[in-house]
TIGUBA-118685 format. One record per atom (N, C-alpha, C, O, CB): x, y, z; residue in three letters. Coordinates in steps of 0.02 Angstrom, whole numbers, plus 50000, padded with zeros to 5 digits. Each point is the difference from the previous one (the first is absolute). Glycine has a CB too. Layout:
XYZALA/...
END
This chain:
508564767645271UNK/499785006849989UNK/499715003050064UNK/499955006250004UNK/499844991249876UNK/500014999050169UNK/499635002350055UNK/500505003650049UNK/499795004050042UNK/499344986449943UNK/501535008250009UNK/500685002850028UNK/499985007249969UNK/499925004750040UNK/500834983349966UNK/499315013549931UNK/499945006249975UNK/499445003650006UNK/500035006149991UNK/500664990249946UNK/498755001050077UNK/499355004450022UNK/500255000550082UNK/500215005250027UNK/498614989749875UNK/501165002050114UNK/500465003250083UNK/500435003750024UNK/500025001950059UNK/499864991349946UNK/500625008549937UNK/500435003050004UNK/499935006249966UNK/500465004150000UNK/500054986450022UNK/498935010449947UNK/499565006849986UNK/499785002550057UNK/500285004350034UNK/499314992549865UNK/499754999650113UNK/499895002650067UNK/500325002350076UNK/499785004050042UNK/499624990749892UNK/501235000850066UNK/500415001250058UNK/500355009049981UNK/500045004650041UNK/500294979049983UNK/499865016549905UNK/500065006949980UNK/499445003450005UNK/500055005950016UNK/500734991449917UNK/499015001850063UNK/499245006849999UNK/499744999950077UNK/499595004650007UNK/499764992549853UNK/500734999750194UNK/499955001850064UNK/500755002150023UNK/500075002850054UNK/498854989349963UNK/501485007049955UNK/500705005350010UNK/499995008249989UNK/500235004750034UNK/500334984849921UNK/499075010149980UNK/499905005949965UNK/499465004250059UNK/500125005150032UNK/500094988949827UNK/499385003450141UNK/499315001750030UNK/500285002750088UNK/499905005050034UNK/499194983749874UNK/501205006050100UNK/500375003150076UNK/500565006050001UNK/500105002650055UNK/499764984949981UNK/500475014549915UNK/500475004150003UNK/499895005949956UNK/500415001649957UNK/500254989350075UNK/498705012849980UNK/499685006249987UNK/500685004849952UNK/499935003049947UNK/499114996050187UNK/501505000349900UNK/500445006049965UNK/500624995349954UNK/500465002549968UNK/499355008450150UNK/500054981149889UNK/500524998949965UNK/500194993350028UNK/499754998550055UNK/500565013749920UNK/500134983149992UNK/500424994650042UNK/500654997649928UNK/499935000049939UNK/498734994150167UNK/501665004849919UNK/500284994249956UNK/500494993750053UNK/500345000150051UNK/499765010649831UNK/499714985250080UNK/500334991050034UNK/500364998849926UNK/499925001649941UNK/498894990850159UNK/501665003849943UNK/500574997249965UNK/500064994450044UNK/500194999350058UNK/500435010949889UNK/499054984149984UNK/499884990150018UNK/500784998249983UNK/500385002549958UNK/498114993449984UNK/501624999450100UNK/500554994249984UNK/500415004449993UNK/499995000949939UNK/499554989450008UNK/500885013550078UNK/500535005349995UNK/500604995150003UNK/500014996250048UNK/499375014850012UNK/501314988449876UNK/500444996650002UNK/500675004250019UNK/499965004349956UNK/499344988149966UNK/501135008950106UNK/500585004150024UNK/499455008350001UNK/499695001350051UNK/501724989749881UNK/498545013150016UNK/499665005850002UNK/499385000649959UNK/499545003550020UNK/501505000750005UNK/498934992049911UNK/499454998449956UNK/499334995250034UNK/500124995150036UNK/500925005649868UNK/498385001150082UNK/499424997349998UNK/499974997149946UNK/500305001949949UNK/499265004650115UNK/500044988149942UNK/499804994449941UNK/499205005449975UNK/499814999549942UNK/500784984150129UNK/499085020349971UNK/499415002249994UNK/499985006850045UNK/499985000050061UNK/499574987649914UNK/500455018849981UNK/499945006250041UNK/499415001449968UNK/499945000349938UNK/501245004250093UNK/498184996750029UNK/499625004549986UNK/499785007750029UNK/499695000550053UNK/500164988549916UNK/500315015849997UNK/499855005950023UNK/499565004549981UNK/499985001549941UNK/500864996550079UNK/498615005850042UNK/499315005049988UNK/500205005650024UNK/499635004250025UNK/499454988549989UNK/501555007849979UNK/499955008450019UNK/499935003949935UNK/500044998749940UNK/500775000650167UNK/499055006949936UNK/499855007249937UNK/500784998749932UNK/500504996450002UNK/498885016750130UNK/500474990149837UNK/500584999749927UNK/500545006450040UNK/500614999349995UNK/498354998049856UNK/500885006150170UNK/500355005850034UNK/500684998450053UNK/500575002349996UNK/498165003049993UNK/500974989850061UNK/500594997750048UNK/500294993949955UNK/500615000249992UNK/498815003250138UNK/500394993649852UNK/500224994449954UNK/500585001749971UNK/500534996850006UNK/498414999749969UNK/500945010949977UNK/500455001849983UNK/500625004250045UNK/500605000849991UNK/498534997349920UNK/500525003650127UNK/500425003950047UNK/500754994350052UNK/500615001050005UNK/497935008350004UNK/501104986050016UNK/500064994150020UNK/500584998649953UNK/500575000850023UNK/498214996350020UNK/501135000649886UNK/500554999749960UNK/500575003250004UNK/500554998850025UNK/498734999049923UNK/500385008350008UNK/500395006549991UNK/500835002150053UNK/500555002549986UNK/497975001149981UNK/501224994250081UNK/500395001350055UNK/500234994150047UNK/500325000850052UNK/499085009749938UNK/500374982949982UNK/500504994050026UNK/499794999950051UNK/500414997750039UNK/500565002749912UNK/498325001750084UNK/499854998450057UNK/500084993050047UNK/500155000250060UNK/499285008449886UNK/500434985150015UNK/500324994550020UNK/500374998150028UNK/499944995350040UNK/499805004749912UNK/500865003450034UNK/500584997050026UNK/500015004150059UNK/500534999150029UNK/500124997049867UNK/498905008650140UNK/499995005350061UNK/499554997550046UNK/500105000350060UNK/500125009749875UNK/499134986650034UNK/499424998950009UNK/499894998550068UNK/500104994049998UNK/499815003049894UNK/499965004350172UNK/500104995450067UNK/499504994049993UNK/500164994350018UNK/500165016350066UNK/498814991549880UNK/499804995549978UNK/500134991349998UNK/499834995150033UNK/500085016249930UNK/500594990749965UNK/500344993949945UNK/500424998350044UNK/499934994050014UNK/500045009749863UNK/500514999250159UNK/500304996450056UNK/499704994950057UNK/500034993950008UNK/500525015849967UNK/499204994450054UNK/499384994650046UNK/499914995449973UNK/500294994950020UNK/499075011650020UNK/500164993049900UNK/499774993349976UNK/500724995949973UNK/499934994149985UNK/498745011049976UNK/502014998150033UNK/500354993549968UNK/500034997850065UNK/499684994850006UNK/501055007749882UNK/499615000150180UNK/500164997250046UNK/499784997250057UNK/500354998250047UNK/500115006849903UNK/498884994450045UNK/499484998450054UNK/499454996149982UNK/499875000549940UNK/500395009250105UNK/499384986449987UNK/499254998649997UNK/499555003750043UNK/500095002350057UNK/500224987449914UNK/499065010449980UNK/499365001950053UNK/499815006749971UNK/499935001249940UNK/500474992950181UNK/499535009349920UNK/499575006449984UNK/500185005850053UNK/500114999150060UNK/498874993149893UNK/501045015350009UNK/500265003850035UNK/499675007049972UNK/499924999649939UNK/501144992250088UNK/498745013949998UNK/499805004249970UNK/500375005449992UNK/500585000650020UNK/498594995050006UNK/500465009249939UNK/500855004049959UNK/500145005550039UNK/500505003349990UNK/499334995049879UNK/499675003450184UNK/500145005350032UNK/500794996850063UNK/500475002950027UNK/497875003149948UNK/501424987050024UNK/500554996950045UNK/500735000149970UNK/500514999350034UNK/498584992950011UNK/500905008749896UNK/500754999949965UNK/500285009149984UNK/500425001449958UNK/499204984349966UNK/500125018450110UNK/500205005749985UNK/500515002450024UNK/500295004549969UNK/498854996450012UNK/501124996350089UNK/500605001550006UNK/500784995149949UNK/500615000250011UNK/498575004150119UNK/500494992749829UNK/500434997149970UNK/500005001849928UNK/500264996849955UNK/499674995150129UNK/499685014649909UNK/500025003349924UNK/500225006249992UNK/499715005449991UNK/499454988849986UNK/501655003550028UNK/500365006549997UNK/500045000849936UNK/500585001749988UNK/500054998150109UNK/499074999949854UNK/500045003449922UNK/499505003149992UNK/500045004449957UNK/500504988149990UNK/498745006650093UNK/499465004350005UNK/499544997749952UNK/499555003849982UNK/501075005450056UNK/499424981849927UNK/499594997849974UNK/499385001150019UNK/499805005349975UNK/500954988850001UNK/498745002750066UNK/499435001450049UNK/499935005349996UNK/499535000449961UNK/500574992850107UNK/500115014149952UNK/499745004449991UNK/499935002149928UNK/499635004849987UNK/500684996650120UNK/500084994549835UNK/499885002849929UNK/499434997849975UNK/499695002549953UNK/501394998250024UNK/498764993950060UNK/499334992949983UNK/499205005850015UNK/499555001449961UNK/501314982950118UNK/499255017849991UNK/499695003850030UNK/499785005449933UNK/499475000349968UNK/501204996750162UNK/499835006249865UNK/499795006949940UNK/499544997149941UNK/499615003649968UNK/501655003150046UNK/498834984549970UNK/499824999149945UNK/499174995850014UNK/499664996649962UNK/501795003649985UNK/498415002350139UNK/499234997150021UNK/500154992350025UNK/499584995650010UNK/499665011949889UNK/501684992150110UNK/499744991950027UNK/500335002150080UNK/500584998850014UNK/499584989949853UNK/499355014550181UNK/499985002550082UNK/500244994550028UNK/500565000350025UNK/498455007249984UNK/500484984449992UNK/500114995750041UNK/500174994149969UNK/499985000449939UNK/499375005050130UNK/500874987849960UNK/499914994149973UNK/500584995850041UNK/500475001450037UNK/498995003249841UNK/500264989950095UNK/500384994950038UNK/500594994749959UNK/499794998049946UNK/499055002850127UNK/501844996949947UNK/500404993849947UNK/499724995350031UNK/499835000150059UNK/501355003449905UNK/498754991449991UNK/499884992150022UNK/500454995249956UNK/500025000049939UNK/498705002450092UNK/501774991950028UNK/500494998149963UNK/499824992650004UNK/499964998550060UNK/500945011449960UNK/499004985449946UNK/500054994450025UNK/500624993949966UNK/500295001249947UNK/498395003050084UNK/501434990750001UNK/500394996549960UNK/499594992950006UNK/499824997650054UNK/501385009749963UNK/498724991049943UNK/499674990749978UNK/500274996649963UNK/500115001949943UNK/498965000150059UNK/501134991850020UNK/500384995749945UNK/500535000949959UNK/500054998849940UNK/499104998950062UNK/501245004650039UNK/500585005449969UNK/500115005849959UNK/500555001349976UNK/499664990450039UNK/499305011549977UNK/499715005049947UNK/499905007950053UNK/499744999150056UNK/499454989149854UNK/500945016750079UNK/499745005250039UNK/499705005249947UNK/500195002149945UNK/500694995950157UNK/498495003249943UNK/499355004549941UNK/499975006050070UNK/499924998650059UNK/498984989349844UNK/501185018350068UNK/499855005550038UNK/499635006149964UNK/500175000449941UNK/500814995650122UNK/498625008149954UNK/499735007649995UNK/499745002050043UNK/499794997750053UNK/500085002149860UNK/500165007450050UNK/499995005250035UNK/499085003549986UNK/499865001149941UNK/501795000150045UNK/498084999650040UNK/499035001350018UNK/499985007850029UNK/500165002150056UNK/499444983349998UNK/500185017849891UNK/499995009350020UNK/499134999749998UNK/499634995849974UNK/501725011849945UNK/498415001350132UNK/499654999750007UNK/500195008250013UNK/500525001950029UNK/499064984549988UNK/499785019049950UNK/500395006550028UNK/499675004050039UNK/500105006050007UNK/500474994349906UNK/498734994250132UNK/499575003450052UNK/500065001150073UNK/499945005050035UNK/499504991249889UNK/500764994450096UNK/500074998050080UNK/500634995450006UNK/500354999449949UNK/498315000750077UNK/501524996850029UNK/500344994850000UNK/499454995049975UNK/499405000849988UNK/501485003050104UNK/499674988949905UNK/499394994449973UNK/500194996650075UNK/500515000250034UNK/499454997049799UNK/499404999750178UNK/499634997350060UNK/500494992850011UNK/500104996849949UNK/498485008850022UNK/501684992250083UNK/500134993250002UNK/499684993649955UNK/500274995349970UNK/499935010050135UNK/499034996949904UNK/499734994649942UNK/499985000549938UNK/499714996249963UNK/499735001750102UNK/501055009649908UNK/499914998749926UNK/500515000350000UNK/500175001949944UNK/498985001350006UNK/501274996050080UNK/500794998349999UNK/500014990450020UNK/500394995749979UNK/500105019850080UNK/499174984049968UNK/499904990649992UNK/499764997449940UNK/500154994649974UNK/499535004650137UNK/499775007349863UNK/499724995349949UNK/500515002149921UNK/499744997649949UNK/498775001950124UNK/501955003349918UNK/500415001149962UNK/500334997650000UNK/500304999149948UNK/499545006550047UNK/500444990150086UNK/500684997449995UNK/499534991649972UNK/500284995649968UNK/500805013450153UNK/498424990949894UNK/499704992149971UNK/499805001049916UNK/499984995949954UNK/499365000350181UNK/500575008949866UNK/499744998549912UNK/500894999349978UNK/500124995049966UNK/498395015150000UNK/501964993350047UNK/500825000449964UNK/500094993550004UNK/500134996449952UNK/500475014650083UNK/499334986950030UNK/500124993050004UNK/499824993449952UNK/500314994849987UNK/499625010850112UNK/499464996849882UNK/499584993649965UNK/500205003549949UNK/500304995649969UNK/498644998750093UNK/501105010549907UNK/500365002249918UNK/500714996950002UNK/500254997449951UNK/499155015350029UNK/500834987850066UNK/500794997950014UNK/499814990949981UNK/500364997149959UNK/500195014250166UNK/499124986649894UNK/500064992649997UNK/499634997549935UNK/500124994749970UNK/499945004450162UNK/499375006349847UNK/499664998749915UNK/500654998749945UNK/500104995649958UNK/498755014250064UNK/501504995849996UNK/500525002249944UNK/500644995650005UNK/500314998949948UNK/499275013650055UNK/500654984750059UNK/500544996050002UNK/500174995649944UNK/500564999049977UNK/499215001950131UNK/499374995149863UNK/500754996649926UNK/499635002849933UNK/500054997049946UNK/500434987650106UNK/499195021149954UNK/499605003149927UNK/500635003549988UNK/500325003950035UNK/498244998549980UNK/501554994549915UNK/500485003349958UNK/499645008449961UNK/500175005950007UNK/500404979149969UNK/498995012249991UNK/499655006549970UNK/499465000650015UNK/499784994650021UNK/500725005849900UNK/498975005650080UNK/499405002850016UNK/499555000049966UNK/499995005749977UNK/500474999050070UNK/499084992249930UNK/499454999449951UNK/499905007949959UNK/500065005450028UNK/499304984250059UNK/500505009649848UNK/499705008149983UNK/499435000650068UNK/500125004050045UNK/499934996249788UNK/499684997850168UNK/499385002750053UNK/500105003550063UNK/499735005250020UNK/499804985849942UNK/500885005750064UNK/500465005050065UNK/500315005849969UNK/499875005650022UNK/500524984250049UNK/500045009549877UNK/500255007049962UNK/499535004149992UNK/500145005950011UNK/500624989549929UNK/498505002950038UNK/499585005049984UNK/499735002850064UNK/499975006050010UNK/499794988849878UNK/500045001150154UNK/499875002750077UNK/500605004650035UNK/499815004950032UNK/499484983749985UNK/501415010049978UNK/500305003850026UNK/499965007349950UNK/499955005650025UNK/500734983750040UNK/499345009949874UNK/499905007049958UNK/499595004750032UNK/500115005750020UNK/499974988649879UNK/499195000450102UNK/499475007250003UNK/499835002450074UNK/499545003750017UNK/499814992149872UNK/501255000450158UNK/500025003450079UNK/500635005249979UNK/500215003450047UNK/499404984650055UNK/500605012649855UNK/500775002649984UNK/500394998850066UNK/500165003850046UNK/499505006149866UNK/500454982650074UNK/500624995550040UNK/500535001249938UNK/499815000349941UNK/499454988250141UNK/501305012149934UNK/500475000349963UNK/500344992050032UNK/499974998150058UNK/500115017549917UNK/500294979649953UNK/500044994050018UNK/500685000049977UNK/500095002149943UNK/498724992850056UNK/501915002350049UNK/500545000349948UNK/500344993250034UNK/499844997650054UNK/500335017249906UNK/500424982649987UNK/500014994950023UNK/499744993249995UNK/500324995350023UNK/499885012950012UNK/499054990749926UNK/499694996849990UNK/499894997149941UNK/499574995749995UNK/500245008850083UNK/
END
């Protein structure tokens, strides 16, 4: 159980760091996550949907095809659908992808923020908390009610899980 109290908290300093929003997608298999969690507003969420942003995303690209960390103002010449600027309208200005791969598994998201850029060190310390969620979750099949109830009352949206 001490894995699932960790893996609360590793969410709630995710949450806590990404002022306008984040969602990660753990153990990603061909396009599916074993574990998507997402804090953005209900508005882009739906918008995001609505309009298949995904498959445009420069974002979601980055993280399938790369490791490490990159910020989103750096991928703008590669968002010819005008995702980023739609993110923008919906208060998510800045943020950074962080992609990693461990043990054959690749866990990536995306960390909005709609004040400043985020600082090198909170872009380190994001890419280390994903990391250690990335390696909590590697053989948890399911999530305790208790994490469900913690992700509820941050309104983490949990799918996949």
């Amino acid at each position: 159980m001490a894995n699932q109290e960790k893996i609360s908290e590793l969410i709630e300093r995710l949450h806590a760091a990404s002022p306008a929003g984040f969602a990660a997608g753990l153990h990603v298999t061909f396009t599916t996550p074993r574990y998507m969690f997402q804090s953005y507003e209900k508005s882009w969420l739906d918008t995001y949907s609505r309009l298949g942003l995904v498959l445009r995303d420069p974002v979601v690209r980055w993280g399938f095809s790369n490791t490490g960390s990159i910020r989103w103002s750096e991928l703008a010449d590669q968002d010819e659908a005008g995702v980023l600027q739609r993110a923008a309208e919906h208060g998510l200005r800045y943020g950074s992808v962080i992609a990693i791969v461990r043990k054959g598994s690749r866990s990536m998201g995306g960390f909005a923020r709609g004040d400043r850029e985020q600082t090198d060190e909170e872009v380190a310390g994001l890419t280390a908390d994903l990391t250690e969620l990335h390696d909590l979750t590697q053989k948890v099949e399911h999530l305790s009610p208790s994490v469900h109830e913690t992700l509820k009352q941050m309104s983490i949206y949990l799918t996949h899980g």
